[in-house]
N, C-alpha and C positions, 0 to 999 in steps of 0.2 A: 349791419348795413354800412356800407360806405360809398364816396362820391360818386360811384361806377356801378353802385346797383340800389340807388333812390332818387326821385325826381324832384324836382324842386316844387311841384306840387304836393306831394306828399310831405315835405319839407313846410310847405306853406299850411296845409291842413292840418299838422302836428302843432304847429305854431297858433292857429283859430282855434284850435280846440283845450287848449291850454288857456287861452286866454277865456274863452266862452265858460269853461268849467268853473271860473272864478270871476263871471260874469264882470268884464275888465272893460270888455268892447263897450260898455258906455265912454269910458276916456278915451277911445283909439282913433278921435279923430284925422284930420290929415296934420294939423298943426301939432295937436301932442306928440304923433310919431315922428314926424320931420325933426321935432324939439327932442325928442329921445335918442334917434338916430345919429343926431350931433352928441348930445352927455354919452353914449355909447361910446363913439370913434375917440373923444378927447378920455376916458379911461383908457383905452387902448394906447390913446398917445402918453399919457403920463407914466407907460413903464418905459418909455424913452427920454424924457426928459432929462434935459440935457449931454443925450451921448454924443460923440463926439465923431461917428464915421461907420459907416456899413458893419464894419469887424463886433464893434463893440453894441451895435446891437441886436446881431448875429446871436451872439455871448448870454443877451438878455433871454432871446427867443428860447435858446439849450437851456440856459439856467429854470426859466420860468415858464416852459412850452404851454403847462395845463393852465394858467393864467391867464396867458396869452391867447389861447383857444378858446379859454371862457370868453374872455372882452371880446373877441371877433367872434363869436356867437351869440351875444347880444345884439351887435350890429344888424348880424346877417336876420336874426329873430326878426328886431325891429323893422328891417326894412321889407321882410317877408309880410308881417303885418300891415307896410302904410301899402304895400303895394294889391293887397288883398281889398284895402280901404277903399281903396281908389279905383281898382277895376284898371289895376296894369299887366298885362301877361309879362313877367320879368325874363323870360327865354326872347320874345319879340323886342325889349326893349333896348336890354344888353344888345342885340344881332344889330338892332340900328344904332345904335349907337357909336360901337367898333367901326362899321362902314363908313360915319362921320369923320371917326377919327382919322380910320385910313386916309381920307382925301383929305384932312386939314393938315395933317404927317405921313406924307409919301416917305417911304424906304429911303430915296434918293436924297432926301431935305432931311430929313431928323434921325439917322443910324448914327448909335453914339452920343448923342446931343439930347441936353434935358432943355432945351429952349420951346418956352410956348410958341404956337404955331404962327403966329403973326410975327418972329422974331427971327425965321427959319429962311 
């Protein structure tokens, strides 16, 4: 299976049931996951720590792809789990989300530019 033939529900049910088999879901509140969801990203961030520009950690990603794929599959775990917790459809949320984005970052204001939207 791959990104074009599983759904994120199925992604989220693999995730519940791994948890449920080691009866975990007692800790999966909203705070413990939101609090894992962060220790997740900042493993991810510590194989960058202190590079110094896109190239070099580019460099990181080739050298250590299965690493890097583990810690952004933790993330993505995590956040499949708090979003399970919570009764979020992660398809509906991401869609509104982007749409926000769109209008706070029109094409015309921020192509090219990493400036927050109030800065545009």
């Amino acid at each position: 299976m791959n990104d074009t033939t599983i759904t994120i529900q199925e992604l989220k049910d693999a995730a519940t049931a791994f948890v449920n088999e080691r009866d975990w879901q007692q800790f999966h509140g909203p705070k413990n996951l939101s609090t894992g969801i962060a220790i997740e990203a900042a493993e991810l961030m510590d194989l960058f720590a202190w590079v110094k520009d896109k190239e070099e950690a580019t460099a990181i990603v080739q050298a250590k792809r299965t690493h890097v794929a583990q810690e952004l599959a933790d993330i993505i775990i995590t956040a499949f789990l708090f979003a399970e917790e919570c009764n979020i459809d992660v398809s509906q949320a991401v869609k509104e989300k982007l749409a926000l984005n769109r209008a706070k970052y029109p094409i015309e204001k921020a192509k090219g530019k990493n400036l927050k939207y109030t800065d545009l």
